[in-house]
N, C-alpha and C positions, 0 to 999 in steps of 0.2 A: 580768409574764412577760418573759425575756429574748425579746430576738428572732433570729428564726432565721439560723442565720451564712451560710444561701446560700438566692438566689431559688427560687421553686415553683414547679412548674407541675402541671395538673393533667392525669392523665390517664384516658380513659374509665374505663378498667377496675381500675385498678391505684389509685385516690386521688390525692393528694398523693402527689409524687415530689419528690426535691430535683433544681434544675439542676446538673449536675458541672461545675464551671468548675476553671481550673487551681490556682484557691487550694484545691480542694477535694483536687488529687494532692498540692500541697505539703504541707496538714498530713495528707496518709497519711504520705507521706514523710518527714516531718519534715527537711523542709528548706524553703528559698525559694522562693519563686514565680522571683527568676530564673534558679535552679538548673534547676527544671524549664524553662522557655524556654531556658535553654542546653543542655538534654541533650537534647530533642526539635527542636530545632535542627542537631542533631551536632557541635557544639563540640567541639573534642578536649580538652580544657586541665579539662573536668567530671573531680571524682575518680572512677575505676570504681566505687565502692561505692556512690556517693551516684549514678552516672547508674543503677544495677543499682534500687538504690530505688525511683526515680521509675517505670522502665518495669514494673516491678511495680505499684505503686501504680496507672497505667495501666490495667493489664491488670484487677485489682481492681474500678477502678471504673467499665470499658470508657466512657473518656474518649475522645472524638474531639477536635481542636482546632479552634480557627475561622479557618479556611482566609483568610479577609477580612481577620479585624484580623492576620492573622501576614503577608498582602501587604502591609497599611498600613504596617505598621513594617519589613519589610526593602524597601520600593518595590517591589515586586516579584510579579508576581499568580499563579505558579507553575504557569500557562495556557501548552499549547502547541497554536496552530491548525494544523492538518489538512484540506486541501482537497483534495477529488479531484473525479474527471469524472463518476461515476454510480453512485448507491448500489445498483442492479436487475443489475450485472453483481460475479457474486462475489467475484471478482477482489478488487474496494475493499471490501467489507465485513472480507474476509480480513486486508487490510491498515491495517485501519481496529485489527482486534482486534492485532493486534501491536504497532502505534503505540503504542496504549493500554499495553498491556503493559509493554512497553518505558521508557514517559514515567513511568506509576506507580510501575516500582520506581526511578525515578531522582529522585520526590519531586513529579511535576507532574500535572496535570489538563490535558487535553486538549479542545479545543472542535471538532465538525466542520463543514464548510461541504461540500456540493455542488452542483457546477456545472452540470450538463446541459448541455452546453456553451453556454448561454443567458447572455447577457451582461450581462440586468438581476440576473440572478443570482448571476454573478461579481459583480457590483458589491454586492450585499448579503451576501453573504459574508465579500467582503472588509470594508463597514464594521463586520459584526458584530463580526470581529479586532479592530480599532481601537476599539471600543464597550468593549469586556470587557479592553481592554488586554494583550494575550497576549504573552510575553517572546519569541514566536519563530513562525514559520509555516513548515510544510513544504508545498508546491504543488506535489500528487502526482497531475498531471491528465493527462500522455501525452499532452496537446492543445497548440493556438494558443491563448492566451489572453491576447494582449499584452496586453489592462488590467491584467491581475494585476500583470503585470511591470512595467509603467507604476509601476501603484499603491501597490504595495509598494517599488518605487526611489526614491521621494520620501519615505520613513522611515527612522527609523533601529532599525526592530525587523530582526532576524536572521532571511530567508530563503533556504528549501532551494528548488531549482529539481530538474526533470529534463532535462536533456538541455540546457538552452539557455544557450548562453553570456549571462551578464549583467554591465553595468557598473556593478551595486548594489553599495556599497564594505563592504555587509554583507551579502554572502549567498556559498552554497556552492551546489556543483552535484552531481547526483547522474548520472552517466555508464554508462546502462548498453551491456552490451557484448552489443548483438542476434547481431553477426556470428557467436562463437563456436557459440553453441547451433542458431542456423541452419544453420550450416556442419554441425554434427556431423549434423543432421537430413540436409542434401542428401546427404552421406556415408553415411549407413545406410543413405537408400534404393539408392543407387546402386551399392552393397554386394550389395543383394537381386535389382541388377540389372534396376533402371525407368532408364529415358532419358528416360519420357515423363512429365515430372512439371509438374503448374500450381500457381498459387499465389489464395489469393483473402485478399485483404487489408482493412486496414481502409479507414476514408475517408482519402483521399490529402490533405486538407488538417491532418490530426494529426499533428505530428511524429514520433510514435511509429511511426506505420503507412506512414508512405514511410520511417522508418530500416528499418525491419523488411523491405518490401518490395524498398528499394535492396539489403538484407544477401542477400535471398535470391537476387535475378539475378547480383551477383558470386558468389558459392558457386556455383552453379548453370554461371555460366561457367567457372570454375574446376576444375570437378569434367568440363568438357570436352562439356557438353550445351549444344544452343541451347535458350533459350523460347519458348514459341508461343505467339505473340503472345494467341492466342483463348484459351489458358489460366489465362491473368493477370485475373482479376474482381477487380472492387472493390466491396467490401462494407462493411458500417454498424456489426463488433464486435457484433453481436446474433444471437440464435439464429436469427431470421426472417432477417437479414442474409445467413445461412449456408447457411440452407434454399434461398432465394431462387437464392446464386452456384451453388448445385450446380445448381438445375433448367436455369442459361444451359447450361450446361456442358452438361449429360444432353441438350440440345437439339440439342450439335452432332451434325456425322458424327464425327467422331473426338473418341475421350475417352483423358484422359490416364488414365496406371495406378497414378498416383498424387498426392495434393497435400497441400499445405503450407497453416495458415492462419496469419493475423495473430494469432487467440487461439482461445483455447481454446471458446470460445460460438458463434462461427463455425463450428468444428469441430463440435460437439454437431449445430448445426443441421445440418452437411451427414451426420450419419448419421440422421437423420432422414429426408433429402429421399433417400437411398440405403435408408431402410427402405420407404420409399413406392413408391420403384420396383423393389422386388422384387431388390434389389441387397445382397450382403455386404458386410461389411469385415472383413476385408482381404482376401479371395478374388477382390473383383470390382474395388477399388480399397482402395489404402494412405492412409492419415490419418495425417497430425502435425498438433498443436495448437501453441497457445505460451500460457503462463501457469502451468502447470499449477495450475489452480485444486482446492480439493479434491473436488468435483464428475468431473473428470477420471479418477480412480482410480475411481468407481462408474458409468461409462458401461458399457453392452454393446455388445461387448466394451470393457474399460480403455483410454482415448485414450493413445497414443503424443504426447506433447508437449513442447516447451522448457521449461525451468524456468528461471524469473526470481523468486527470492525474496522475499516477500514480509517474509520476516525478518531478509533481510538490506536490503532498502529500510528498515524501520523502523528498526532497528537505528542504520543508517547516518547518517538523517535525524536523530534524537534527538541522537546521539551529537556531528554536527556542530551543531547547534543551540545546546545546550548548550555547545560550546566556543564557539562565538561570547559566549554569556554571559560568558566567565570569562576574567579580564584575563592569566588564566596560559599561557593556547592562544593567543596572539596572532601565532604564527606558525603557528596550524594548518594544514592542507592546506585550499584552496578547492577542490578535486575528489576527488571518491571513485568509484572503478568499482565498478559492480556486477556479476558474472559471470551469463553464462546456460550452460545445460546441457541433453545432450538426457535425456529419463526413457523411455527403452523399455519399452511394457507389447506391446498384444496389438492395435494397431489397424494393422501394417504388416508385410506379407508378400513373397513374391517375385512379378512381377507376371502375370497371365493371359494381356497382350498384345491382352484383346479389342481388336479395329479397330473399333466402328463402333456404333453403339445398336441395329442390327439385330438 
């Protein structure tokens, strides 16, 4: 008996299957094994007829390829790492599925790492990158995490940063632009005719959340109001965080008629802590968020919030990444802005002016 021209395997249900390996598209195709390796490579130089064959032949015999030996032989492990600050705030899951998105159709597999902002955790994060060999890392954490920065400065894989200037002679920065979207938020309200607006932010040791924080006392002065001082809390980015800054607030004698948060989870929580006490939005107080997470659009009523794209983060990040790869971008841009925006739904109204918790 001849023997059989490709390995078996078996499976429960189905018997003997053959394995599809790539000699198995060549001969549908009738061509070479390294016709097929150049046409599912994208070679341009393959004749249209014979690459139309191959992905036919593909499609026929729902061929995957093996992702491993195709890194062994272009050096290359077509891995891009993705580290953010917490997978329980939607915000990064959001951004997690865009990344992905984004990296797939560009031909890579993406690995995630998060941080909790816990530092034996950053450090296994990071060596898991360095383990799996990934061609590039985006560290999309909105926090202080100088190991990262340490860590990733002593290699020579291509890192995206946010917001932090670095002397890595291989990385890009991603620059976003809190002020605009802040700005337009201190401006609606002040439109609708509140003076008295607070702010409750994230932890003041995140970069993210004293850019955010700093964005909004400038606007704020600007727009020709002082802040009060008692209005300004600082909060943890979490819904409890948000519950929490509104009850300081609810405690004073005078409450403000409207306020601004660091994100959109803070916001959530403080209509919460304003459902608890027998208080509307936007009747009794106006709410803006920041993130617009999708969660935001299905609040009661819809959070009024900044929008900082999640798809244009991902987008950006790949896209610089990649040019880092490729000996052709070597004068790429090493900063990219990201825009914010405000998204008015139904959480901000003209204000009642109450004086007092009485």
């Amino acid at each position: 008996m001849a023997p059989r021209p490709y390995p078996l395997k078996r499976s429960p249900n189905q018997g003997f299957i053959p394995k599809i390996g790539i000699r198995s598209v060549a001969d549908n195709a009738r061509v070479s094994i390294a016709t097929v390796s150049r046409t599912m490579n994208h070679v341009q130089t393959v004749d249209p007829a014979l690459s139309a064959r191959v992905w036919k032949a593909v499609a026929e015999l729902n061929y995957f390829p093996n992702s491993q030996a195709r890194a062994l032989v272009s050096g290359r492990s077509k891995l891009l790492g993705l580290i953010i600050s917490e997978i329980t705030n939607p915000f990064f899951p959001e951004l997690v599925q865009e990344f992905e998105k984004v990296a797939v159709a560009r031909g890579y597999e993406i690995l995630i790492g998060s941080t909790n902002y816990e530092h034996k955790t950053m450090e296994l994060c990071a060596r898991r990158m360095f383990e799996r060999q990934v061609d590039g890392v985006a560290i999309m954490t909105f926090g202080i995490e100088q190991f990262l920065l340490d860590r990733f400065a002593s290699d020579v894989v291509p890192v995206i940063f946010i917001d932090v200037p670095s002397k890595h002679a291989n990385s890009n920065i991603l620059s976003v632009d809190y002020r605009s979207g802040i700005c337009e938020g201190v401006q609606h309200l002040a439109k609708l005719g509140h003076r008295k607006i607070g702010f409750i932010s994230g932890p003041l040791q995140h970069r993210s959340a004293g850019a955010r924080k700093t964005a909004f006392l400038d606007c704020i002065r600007s727009a020709g109001i002082t802040p009060n001082k008692a209005w300004l809390i600082e909060g943890d980015h979490t819904l409890e965080g948000g519950r929490d800054a509104m009850q300081k607030i609810l405690a004073l004698k005078k409450w403000p008629t409207a306020l601004m948060c660091s994100n959109d989870m803070s916001a959530i929580g403080v209509q919460h802590a304003l459902f608890d006490a027998n208080l509307k939005v936007p009747d009794d107080l106006s709410l803006i968020g920041f993130d617009d997470i999708h969660l935001a659009e299905y609040t009661i009523p819809p959070l009024t919030t900044v929008q900082m794209s999640c798809k244009d983060l991902a987008q950006t990040a790949v896209t610089s990444l990649l040019a880092r790869l490729s000996p052709r971008e070597a004068g790429a841009e090493t900063e990219a802005r990201i825009t914010t925006r405000l998204v008015v739904r139904r959480t901000t109204g003209p204000p009642n002016n109450r004086p007092s918790a009485t």
